[in-house]
PDB file of N, CA, C and O in Angstrom:
ATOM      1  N   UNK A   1       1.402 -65.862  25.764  1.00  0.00           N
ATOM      2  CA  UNK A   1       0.483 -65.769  24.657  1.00  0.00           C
ATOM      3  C   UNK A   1       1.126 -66.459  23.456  1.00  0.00           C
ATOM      4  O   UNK A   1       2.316 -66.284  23.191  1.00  0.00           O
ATOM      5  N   UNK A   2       0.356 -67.216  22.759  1.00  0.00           N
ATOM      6  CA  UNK A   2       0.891 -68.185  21.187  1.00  0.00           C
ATOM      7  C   UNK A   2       1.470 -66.693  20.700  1.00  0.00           C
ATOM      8  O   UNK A   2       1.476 -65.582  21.229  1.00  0.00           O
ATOM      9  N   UNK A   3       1.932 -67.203  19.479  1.00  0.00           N
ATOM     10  CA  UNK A   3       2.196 -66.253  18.339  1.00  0.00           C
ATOM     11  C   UNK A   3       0.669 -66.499  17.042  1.00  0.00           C
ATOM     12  O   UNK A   3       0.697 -65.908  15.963  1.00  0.00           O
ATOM     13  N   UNK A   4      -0.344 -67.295  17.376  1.00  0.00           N
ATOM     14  CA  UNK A   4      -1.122 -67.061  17.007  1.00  0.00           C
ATOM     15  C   UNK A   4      -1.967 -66.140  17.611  1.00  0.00           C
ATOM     16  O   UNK A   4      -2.531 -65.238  16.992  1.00  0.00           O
ATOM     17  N   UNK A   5      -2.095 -66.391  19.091  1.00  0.00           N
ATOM     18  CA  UNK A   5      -3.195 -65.024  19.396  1.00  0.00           C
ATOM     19  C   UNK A   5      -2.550 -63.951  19.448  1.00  0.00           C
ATOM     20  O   UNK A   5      -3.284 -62.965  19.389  1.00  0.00           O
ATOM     21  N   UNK A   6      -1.340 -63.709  19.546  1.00  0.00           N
ATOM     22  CA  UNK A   6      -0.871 -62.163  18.992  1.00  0.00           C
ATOM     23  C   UNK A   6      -1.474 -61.529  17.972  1.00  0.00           C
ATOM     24  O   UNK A   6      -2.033 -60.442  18.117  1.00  0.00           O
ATOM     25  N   UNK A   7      -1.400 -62.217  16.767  1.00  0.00           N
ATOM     26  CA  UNK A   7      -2.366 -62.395  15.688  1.00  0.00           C
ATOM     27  C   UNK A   7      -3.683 -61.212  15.692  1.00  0.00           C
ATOM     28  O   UNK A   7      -4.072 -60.086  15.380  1.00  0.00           O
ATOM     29  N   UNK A   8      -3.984 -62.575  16.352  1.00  0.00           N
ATOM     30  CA  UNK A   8      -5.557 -61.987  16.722  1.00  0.00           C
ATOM     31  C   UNK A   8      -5.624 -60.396  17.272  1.00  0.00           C
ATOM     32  O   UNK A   8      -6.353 -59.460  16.946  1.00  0.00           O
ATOM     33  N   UNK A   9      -4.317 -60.538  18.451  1.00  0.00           N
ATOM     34  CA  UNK A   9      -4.922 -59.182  18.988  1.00  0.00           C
ATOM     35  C   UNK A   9      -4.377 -57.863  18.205  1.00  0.00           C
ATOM     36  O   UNK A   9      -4.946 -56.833  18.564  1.00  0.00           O
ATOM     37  N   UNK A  10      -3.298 -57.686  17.118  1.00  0.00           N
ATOM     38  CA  UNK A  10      -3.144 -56.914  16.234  1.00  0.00           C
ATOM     39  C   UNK A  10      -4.026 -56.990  15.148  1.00  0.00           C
ATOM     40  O   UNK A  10      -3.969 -56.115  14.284  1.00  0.00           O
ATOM     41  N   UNK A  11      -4.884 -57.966  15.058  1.00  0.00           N
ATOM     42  CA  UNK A  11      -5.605 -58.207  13.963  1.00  0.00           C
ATOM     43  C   UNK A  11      -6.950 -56.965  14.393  1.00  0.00           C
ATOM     44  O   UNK A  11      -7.412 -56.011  13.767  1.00  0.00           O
ATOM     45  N   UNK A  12      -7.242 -57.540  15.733  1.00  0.00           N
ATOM     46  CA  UNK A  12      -8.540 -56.743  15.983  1.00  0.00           C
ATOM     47  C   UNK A  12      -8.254 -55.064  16.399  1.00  0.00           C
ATOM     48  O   UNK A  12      -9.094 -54.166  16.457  1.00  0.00           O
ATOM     49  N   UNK A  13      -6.849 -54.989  16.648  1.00  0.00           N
ATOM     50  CA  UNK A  13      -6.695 -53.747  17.039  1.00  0.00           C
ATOM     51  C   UNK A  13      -6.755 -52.809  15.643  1.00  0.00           C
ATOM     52  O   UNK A  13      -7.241 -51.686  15.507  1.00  0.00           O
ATOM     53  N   UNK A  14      -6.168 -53.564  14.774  1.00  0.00           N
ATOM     54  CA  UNK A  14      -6.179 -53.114  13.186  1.00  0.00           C
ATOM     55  C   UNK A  14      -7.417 -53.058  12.893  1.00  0.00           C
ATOM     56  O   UNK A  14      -7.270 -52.591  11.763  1.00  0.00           O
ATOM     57  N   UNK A  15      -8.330 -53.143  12.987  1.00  0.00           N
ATOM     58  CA  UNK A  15      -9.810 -53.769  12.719  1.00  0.00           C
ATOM     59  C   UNK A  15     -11.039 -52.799  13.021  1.00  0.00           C
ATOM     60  O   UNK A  15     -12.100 -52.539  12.452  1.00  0.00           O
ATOM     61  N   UNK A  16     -10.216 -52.272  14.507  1.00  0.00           N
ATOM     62  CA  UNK A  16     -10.842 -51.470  15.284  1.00  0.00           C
ATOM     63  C   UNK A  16     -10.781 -49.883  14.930  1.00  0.00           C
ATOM     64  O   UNK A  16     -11.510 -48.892  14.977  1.00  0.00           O
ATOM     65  N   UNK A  17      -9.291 -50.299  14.497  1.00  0.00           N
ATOM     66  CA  UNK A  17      -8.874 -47.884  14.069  1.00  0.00           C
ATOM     67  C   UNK A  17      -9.733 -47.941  12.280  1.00  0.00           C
ATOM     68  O   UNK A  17     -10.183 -46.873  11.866  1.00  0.00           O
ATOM     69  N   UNK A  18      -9.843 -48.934  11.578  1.00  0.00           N
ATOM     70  CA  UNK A  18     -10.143 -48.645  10.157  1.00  0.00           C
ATOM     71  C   UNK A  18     -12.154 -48.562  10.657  1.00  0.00           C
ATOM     72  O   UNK A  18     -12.900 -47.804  10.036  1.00  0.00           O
ATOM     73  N   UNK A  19     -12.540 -49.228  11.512  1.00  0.00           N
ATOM     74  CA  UNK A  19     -14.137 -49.001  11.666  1.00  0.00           C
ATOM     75  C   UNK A  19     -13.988 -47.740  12.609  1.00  0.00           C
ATOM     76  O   UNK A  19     -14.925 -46.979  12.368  1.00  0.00           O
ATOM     77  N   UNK A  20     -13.387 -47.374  13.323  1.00  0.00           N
ATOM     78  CA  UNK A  20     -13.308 -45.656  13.840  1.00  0.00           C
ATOM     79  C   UNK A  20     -13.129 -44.909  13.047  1.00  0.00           C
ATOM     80  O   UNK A  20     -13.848 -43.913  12.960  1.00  0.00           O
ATOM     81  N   UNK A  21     -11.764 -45.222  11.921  1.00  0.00           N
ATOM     82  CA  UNK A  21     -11.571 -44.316  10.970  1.00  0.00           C
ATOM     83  C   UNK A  21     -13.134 -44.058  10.130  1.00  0.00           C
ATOM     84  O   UNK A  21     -13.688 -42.979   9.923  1.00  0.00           O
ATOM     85  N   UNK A  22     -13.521 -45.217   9.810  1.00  0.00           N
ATOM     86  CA  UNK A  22     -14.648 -45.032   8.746  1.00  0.00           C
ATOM     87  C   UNK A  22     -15.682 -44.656   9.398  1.00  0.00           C
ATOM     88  O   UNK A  22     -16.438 -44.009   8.674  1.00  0.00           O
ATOM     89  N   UNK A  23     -16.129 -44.803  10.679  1.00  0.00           N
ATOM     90  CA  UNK A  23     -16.939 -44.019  11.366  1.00  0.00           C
ATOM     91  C   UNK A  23     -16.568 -42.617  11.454  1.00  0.00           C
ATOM     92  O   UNK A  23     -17.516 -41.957  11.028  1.00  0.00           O
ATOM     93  N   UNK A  24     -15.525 -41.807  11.850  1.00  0.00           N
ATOM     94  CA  UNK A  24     -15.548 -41.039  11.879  1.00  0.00           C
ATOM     95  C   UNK A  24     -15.571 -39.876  10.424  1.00  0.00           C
ATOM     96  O   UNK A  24     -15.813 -38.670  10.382  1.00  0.00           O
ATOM     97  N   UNK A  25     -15.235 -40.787   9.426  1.00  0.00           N
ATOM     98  CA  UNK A  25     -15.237 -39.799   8.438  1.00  0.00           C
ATOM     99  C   UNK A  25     -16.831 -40.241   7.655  1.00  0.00           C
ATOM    100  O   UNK A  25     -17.194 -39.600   6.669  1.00  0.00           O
ATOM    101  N   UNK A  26     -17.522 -41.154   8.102  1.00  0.00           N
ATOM    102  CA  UNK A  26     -19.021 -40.967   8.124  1.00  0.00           C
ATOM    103  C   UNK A  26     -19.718 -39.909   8.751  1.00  0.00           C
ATOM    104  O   UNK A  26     -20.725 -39.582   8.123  1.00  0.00           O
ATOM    105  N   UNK A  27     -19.512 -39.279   9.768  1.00  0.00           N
ATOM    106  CA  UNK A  27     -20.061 -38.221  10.657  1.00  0.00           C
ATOM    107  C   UNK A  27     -19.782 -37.131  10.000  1.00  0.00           C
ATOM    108  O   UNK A  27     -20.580 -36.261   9.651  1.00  0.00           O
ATOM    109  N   UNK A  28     -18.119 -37.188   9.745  1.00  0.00           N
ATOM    110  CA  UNK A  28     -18.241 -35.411   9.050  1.00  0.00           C
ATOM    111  C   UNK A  28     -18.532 -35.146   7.643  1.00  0.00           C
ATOM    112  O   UNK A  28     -18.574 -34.063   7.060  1.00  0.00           O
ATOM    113  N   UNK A  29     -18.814 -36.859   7.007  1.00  0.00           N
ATOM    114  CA  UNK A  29     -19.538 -36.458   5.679  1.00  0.00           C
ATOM    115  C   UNK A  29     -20.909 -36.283   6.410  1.00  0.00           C
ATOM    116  O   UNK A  29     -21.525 -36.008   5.380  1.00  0.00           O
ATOM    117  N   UNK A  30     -21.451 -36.251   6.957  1.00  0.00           N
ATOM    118  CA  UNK A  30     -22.934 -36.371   7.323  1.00  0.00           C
ATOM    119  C   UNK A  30     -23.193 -34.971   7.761  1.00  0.00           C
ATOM    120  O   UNK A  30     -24.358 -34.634   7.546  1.00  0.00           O
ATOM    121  N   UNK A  31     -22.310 -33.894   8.412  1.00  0.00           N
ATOM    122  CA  UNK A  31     -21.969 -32.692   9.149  1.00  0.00           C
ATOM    123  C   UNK A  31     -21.452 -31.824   7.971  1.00  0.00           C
ATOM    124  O   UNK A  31     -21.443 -30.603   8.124  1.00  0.00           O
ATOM    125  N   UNK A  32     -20.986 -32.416   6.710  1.00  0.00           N
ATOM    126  CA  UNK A  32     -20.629 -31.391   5.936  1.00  0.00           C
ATOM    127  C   UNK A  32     -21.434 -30.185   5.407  1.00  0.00           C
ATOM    128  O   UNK A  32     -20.863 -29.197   4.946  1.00  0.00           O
ATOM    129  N   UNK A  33     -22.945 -30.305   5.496  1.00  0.00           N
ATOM    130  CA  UNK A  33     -23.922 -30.024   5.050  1.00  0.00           C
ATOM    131  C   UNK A  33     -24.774 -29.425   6.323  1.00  0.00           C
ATOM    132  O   UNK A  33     -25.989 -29.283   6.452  1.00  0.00           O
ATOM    133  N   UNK A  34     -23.925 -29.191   7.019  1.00  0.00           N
ATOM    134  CA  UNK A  34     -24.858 -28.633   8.568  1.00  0.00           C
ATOM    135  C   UNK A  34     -23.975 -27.386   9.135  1.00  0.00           C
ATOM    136  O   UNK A  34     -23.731 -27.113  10.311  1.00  0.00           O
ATOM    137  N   UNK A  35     -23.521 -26.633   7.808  1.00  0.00           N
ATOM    138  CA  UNK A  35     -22.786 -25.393   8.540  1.00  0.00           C
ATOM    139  C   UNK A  35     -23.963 -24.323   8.930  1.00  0.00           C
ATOM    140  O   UNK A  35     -23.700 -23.697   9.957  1.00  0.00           O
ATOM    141  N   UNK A  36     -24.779 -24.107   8.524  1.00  0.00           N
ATOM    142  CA  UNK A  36     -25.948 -23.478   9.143  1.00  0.00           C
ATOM    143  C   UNK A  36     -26.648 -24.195   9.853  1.00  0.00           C
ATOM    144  O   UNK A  36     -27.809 -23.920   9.550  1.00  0.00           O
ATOM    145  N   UNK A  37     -26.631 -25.483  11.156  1.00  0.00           N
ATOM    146  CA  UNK A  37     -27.056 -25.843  12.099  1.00  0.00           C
ATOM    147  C   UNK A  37     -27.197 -25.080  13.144  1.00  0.00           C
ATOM    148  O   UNK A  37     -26.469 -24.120  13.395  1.00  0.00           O
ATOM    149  N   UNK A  38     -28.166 -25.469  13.837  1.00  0.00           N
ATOM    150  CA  UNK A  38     -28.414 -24.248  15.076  1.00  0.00           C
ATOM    151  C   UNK A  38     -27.606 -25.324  16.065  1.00  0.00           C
ATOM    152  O   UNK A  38     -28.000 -25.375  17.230  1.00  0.00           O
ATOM    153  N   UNK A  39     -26.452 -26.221  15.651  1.00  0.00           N
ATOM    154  CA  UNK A  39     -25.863 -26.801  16.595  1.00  0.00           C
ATOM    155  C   UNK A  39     -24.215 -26.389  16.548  1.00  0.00           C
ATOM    156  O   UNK A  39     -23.471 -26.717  15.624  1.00  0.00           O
ATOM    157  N   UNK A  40     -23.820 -25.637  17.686  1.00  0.00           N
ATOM    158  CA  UNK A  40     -22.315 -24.987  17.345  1.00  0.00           C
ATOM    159  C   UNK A  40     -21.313 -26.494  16.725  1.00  0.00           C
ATOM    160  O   UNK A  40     -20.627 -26.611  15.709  1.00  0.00           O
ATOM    161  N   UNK A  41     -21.608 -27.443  17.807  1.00  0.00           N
ATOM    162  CA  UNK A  41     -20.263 -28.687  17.584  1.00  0.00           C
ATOM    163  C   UNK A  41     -20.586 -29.081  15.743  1.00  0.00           C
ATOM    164  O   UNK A  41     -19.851 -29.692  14.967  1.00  0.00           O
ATOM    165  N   UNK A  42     -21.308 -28.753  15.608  1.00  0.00           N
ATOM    166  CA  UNK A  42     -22.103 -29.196  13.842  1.00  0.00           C
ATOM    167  C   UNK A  42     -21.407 -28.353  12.945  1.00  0.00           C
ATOM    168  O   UNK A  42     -20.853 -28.732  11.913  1.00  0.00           O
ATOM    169  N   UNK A  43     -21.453 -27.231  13.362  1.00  0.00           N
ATOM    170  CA  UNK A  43     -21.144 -26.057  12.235  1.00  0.00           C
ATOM    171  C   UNK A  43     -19.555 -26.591  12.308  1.00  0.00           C
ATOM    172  O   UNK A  43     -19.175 -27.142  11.275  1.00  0.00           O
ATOM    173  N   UNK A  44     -18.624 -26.503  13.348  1.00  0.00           N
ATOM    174  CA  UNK A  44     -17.527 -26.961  13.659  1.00  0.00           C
ATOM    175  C   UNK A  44     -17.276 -27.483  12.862  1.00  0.00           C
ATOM    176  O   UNK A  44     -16.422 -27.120  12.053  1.00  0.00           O
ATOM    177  N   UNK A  45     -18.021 -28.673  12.788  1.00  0.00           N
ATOM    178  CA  UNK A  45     -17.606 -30.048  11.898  1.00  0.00           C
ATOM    179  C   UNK A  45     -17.641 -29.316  10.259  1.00  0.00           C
ATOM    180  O   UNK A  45     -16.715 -29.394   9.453  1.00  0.00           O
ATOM    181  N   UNK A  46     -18.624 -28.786  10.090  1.00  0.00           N
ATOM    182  CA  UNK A  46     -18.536 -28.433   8.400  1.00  0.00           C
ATOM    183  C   UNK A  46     -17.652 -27.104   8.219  1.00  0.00           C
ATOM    184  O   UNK A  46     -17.406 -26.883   7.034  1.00  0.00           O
ATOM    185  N   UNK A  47     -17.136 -26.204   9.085  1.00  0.00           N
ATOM    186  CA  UNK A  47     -15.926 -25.827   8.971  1.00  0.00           C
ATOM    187  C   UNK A  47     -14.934 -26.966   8.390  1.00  0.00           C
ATOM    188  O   UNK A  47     -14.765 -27.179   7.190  1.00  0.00           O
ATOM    189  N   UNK A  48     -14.287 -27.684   9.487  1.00  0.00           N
ATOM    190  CA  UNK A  48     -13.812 -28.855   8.997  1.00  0.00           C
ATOM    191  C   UNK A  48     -14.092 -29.340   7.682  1.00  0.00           C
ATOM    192  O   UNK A  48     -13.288 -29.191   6.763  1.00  0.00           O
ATOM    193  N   UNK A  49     -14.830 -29.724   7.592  1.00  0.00           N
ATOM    194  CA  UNK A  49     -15.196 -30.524   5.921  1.00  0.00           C
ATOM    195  C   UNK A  49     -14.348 -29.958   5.062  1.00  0.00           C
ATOM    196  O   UNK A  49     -13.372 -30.343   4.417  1.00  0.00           O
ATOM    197  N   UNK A  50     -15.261 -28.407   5.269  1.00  0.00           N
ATOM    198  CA  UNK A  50     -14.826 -27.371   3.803  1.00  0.00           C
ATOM    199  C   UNK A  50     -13.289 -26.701   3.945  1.00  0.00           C
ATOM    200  O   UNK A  50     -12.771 -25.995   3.080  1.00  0.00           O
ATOM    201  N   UNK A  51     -12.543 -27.157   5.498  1.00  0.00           N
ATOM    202  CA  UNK A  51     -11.412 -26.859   5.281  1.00  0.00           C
ATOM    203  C   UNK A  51     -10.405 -27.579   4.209  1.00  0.00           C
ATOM    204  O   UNK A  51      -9.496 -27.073   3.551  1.00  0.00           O
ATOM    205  N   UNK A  52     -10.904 -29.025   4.258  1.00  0.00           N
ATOM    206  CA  UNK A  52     -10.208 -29.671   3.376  1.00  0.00           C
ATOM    207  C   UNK A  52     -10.662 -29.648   1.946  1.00  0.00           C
ATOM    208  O   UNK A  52     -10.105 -30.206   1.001  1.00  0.00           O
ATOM    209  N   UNK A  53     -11.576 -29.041   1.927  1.00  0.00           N
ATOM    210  CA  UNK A  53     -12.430 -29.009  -0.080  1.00  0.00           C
ATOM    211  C   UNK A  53     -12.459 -27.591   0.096  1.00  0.00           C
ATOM    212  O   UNK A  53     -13.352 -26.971   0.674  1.00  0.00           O
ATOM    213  N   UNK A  54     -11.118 -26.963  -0.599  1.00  0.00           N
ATOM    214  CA  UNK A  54     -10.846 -25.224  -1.090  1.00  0.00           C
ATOM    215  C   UNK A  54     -11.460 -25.044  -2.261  1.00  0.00           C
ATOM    216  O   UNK A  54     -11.249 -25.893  -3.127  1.00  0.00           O
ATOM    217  N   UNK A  55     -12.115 -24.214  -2.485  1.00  0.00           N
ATOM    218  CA  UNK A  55     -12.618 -23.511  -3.931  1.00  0.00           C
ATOM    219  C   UNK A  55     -12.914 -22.760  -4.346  1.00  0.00           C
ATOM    220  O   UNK A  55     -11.886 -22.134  -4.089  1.00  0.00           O
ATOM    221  N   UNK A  56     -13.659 -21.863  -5.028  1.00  0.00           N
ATOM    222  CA  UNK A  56     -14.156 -20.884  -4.854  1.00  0.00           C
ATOM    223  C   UNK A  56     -15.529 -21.100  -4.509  1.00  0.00           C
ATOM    224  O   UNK A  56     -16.020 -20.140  -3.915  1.00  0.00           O
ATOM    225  N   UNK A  57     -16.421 -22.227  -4.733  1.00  0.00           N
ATOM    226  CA  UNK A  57     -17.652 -22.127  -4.092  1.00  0.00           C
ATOM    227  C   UNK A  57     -17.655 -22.293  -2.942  1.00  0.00           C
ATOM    228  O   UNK A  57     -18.599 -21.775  -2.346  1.00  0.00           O
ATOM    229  N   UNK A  58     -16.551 -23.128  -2.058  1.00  0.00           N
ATOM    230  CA  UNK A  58     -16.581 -22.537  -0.725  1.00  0.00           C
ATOM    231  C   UNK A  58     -16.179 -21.827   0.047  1.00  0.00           C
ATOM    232  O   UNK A  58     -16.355 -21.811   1.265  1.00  0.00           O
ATOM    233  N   UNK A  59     -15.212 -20.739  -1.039  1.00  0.00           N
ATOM    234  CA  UNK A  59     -15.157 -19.143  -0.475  1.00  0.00           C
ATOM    235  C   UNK A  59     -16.240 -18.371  -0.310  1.00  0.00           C
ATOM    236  O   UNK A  59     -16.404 -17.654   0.677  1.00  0.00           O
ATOM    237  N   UNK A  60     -17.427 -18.519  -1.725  1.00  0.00           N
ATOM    238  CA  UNK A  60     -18.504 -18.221  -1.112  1.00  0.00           C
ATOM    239  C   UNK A  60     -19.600 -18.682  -0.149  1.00  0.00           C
ATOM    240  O   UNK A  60     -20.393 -17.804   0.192  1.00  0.00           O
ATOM    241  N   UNK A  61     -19.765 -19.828   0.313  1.00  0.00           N
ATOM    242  CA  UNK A  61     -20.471 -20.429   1.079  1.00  0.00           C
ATOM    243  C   UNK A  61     -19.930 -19.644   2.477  1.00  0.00           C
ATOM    244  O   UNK A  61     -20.718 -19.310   3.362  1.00  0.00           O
ATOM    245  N   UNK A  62     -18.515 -19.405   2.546  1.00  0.00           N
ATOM    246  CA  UNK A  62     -17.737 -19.168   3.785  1.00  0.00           C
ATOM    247  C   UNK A  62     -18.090 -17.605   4.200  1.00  0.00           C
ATOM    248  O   UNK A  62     -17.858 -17.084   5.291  1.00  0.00           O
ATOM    249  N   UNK A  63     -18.781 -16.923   2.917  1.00  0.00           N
ATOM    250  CA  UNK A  63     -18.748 -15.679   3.085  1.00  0.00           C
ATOM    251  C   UNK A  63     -20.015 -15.274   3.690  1.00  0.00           C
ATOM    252  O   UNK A  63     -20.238 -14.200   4.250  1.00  0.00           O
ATOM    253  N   UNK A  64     -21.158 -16.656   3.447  1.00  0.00           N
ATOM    254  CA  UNK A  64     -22.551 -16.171   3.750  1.00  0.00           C
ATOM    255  C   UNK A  64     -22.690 -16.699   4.941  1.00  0.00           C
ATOM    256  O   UNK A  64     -23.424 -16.251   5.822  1.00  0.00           O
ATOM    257  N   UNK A  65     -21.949 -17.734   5.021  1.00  0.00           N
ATOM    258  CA  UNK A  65     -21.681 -18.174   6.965  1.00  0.00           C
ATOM    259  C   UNK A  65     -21.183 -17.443   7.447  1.00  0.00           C
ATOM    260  O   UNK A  65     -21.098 -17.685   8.651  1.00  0.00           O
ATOM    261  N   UNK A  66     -20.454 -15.987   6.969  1.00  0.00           N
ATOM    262  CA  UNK A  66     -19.542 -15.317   8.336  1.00  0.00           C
ATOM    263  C   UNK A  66     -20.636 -14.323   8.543  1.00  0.00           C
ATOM    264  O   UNK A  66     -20.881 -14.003   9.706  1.00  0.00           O
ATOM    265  N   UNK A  67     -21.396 -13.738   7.472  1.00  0.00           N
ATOM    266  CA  UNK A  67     -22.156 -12.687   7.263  1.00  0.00           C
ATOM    267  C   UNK A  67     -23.735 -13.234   8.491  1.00  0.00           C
ATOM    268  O   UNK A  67     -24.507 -12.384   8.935  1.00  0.00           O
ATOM    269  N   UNK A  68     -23.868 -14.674   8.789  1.00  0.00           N
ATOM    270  CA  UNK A  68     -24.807 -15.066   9.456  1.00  0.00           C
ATOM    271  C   UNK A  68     -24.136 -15.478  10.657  1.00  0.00           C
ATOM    272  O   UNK A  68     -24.497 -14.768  11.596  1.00  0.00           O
ATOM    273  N   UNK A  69     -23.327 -16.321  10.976  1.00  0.00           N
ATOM    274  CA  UNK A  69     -23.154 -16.642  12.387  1.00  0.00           C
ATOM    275  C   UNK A  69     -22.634 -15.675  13.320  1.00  0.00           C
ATOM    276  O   UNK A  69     -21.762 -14.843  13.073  1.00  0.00           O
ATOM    277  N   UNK A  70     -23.190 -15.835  14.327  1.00  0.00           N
ATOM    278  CA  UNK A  70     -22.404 -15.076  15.809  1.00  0.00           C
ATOM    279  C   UNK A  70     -21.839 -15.580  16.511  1.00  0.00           C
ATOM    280  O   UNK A  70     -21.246 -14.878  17.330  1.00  0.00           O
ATOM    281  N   UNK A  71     -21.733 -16.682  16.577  1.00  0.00           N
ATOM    282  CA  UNK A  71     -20.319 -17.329  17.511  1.00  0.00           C
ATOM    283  C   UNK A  71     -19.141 -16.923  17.348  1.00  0.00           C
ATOM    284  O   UNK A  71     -18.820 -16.697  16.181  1.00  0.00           O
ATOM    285  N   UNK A  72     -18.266 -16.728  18.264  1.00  0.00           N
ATOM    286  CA  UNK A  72     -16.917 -15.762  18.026  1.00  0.00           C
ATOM    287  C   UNK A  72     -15.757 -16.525  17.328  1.00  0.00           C
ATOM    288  O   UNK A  72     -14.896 -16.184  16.517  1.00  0.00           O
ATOM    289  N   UNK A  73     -16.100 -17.819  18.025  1.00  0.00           N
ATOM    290  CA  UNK A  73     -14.587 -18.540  18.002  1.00  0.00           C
ATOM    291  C   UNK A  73     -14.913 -18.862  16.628  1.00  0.00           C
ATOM    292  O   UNK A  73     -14.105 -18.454  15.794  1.00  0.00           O
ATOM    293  N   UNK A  74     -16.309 -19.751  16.049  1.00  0.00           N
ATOM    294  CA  UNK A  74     -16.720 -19.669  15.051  1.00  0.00           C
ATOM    295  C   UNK A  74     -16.389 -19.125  13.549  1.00  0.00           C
ATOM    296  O   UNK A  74     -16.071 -19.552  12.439  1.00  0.00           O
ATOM    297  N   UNK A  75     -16.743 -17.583  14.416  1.00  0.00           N
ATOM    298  CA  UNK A  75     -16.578 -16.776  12.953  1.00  0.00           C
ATOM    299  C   UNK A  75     -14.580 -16.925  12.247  1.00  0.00           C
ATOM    300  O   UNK A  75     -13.942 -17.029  11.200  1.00  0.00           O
ATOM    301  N   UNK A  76     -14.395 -16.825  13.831  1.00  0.00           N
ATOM    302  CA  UNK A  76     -12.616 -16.663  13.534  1.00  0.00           C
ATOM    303  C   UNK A  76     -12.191 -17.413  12.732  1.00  0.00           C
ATOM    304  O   UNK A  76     -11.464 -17.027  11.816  1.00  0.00           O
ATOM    305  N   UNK A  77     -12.644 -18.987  12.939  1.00  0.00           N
ATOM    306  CA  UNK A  77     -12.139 -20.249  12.092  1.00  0.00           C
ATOM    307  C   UNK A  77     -12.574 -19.815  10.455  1.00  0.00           C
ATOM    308  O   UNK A  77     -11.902 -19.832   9.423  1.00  0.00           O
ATOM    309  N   UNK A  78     -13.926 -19.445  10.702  1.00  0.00           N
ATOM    310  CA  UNK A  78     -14.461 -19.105   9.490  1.00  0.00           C
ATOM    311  C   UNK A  78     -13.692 -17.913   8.165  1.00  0.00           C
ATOM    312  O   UNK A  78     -13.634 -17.782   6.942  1.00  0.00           O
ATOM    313  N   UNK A  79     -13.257 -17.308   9.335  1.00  0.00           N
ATOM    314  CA  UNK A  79     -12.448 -16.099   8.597  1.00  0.00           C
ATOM    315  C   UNK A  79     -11.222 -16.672   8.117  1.00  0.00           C
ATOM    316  O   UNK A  79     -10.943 -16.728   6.919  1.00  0.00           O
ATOM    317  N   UNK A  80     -10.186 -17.274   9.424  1.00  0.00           N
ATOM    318  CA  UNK A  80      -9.040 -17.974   9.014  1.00  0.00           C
ATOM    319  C   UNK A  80      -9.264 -19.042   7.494  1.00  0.00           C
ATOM    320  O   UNK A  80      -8.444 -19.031   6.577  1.00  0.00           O
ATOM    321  N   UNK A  81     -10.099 -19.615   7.494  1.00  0.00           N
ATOM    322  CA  UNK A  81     -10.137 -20.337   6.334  1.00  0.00           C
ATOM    323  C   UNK A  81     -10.503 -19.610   4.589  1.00  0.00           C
ATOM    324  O   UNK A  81     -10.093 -19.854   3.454  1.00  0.00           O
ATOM    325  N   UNK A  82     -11.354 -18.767   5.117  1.00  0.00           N
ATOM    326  CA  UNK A  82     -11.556 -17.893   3.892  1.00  0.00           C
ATOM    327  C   UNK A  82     -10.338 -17.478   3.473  1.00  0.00           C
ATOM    328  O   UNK A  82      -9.954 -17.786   2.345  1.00  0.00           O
ATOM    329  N   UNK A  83      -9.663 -16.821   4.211  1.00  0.00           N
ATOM    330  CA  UNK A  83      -8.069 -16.085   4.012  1.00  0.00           C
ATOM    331  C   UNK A  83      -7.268 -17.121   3.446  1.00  0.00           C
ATOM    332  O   UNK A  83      -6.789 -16.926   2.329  1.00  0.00           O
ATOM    333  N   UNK A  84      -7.065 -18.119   4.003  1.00  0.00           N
ATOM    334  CA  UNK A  84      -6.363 -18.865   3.351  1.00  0.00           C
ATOM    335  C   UNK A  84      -6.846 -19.204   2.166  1.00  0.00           C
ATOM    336  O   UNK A  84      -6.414 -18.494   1.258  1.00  0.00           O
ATOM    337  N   UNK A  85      -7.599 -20.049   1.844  1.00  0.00           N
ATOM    338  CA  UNK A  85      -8.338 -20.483   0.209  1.00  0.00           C
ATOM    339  C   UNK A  85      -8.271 -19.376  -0.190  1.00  0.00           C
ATOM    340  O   UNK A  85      -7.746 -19.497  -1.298  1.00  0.00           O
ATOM    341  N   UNK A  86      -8.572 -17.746   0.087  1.00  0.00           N
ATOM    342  CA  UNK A  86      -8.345 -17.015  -1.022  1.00  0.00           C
ATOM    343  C   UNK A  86      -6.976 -17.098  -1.362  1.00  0.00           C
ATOM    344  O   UNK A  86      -6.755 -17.244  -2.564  1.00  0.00           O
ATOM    345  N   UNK A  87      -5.982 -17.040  -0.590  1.00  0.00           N
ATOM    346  CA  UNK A  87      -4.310 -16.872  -0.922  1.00  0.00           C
ATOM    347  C   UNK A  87      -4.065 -18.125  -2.254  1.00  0.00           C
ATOM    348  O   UNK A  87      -3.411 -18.068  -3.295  1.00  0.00           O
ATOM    349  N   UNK A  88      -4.911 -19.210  -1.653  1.00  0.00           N
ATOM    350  CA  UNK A  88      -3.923 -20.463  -2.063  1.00  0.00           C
ATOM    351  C   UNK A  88      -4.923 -20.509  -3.542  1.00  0.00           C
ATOM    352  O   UNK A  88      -4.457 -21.368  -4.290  1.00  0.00           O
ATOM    353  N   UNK A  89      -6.278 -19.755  -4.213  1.00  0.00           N
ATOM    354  CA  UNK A  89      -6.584 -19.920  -5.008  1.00  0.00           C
ATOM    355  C   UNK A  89      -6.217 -18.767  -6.098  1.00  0.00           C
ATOM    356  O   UNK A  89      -6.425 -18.573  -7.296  1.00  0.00           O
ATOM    357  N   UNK A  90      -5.779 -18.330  -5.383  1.00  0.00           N
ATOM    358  CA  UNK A  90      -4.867 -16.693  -6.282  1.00  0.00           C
ATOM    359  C   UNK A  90      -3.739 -16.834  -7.022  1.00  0.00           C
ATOM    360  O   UNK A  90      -3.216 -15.849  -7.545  1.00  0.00           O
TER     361      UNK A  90
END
C-alpha cells in the first residue's frame, strides 16, 4: 500500500467514528425527552441523558418517573441516579 492510501484509509476510518459519534449522540438527544415512553430501550436512553445533566430539576423529573414506572431494572437505575445527584448536589 502507498503511504498515500494509508492516508486515505485512516482518513476514512477517522471519518467514520466522528459520523457514529455524531450519530449517536443525535439519538440520545432525540431519547432525552422519551423517559415516559411506553418503549423500555427509550426510557433507558433518557435515564442516560439525565445521568449526565444533574440538577435539581432532574431530581424531580427522576422522582415522578420512579413514582410511575414498573420496570425493575428500570426503577433501580432510576433510584441509583437520584441518590447520587442528591449527594453530589448537597
Amino acid at each position: 500500500m502507498s503511504r498515500r492510501g494509508g492516508w486515505y484509509v485512516i482518513g476514512g476510518v477517522a471519518a467514520g467514528f466522528v459520523v457514529g459519534a455524531l450519530l449517536a449522540q443525535r439519538q440520545m438527544g432525540r431519547w432525552r425527552s422519551s423517559l415516559f415512553s411506553s418503549r423500555p430501550l427509550r426510557r433507558l436512553a433518557a435515564l442516560g441523558y439525565l445521568s449526565g445533566h444533574p440538577g435539581p430539576e432532574a431530581v424531580r423529573l427522576l422522582r415522578d418517573y420512579l413514582a410511575w414506572e414498573h420496570h425493575p431494572a428500570l426503577r433501580r437505575r432510576a433510584d441509583a441516579l437520584v441518590r447520587r445527584m442528591e449527594r453530589t448536589l448537597v
